[in-house]
C-alpha positions in Angstrom: 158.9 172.8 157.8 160.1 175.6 155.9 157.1 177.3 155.0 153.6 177.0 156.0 150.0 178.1 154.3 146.7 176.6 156.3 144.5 178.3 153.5 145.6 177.4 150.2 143.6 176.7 147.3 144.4 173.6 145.7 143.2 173.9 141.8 144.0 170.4 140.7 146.5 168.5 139.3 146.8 168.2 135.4 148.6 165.8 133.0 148.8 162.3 131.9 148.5 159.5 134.8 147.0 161.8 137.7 143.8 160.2 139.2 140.1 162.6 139.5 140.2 162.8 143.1 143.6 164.0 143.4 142.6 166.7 141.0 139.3 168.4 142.8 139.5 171.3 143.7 139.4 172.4 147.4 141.4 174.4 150.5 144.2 172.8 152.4 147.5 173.0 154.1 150.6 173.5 151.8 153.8 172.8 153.5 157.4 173.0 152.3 159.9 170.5 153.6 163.7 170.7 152.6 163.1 167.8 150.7 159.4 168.3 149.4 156.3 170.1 149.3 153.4 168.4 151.0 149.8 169.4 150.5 146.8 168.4 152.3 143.2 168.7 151.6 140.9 169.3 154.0 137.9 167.7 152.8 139.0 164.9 150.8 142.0 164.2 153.0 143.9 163.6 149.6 147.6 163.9 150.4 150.2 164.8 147.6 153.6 164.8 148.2 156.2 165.9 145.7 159.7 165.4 146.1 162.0 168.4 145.4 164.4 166.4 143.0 161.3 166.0 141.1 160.5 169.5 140.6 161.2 170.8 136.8 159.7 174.0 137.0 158.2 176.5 139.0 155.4 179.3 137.3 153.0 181.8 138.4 149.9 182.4 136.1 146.5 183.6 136.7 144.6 179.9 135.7 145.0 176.3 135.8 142.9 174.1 134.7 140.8 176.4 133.1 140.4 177.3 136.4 140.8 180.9 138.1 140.0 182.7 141.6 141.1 185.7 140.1 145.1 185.1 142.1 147.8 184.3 141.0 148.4 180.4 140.5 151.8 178.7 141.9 152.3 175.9 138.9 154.5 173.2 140.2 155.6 170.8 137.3 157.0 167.6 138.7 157.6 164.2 137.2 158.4 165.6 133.6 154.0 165.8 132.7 152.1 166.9 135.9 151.9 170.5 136.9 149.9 171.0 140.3 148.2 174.6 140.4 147.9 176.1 144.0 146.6 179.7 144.8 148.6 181.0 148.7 146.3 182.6 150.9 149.2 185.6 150.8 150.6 185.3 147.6 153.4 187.9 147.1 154.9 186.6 144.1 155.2 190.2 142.0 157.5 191.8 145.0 159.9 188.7 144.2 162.5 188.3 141.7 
């Protein structure tokens, strides 16, 4: 893996065609592969895998979901609708350009 976080908070998936348990909120691993970002959850063992070619866009914000934990938010949107909201246990994302 390229990058590693065993503490991220996973806010949910949103858009059309994502199941409920896939979108409950709940820690986990986040790994980034060189050909997709993997997370797991710890305690609902829901795996979502997201190839890179998939990847449309890549946001910071301070919610999702109507969500917040007061961090910033890594907004992932994939597959032209979803958008999958994940807070980094050391988010540095105002130092970077």
């Amino acid at each position: 893996p390229i990058l590693r976080d065993k503490a991220a908070n996973y806010f949910g998936t949103e858009g059309t065609g994502f199941d409920l348990r896939s979108s409950l909120r709940g820690n986990g691993v986040l790994t980034l592969h060189e050909d997709r970002l993997v997370f797991d959850q710890y305690l609902t063992k829901t795996h979502i895998e997201i190839p890179l070619e998939e990847i449309s866009q890549l946001g910071v914000g301070l919610w999702h979901k109507m969500k917040t934990g007061g961090v910033p938010v890594l907004k992932v949107t994939y597959r032209g609708n979803l958008v999958f909201g994940v807070a980094l246990a050391e988010p540095d994302f105002r130092k970077r350009s």
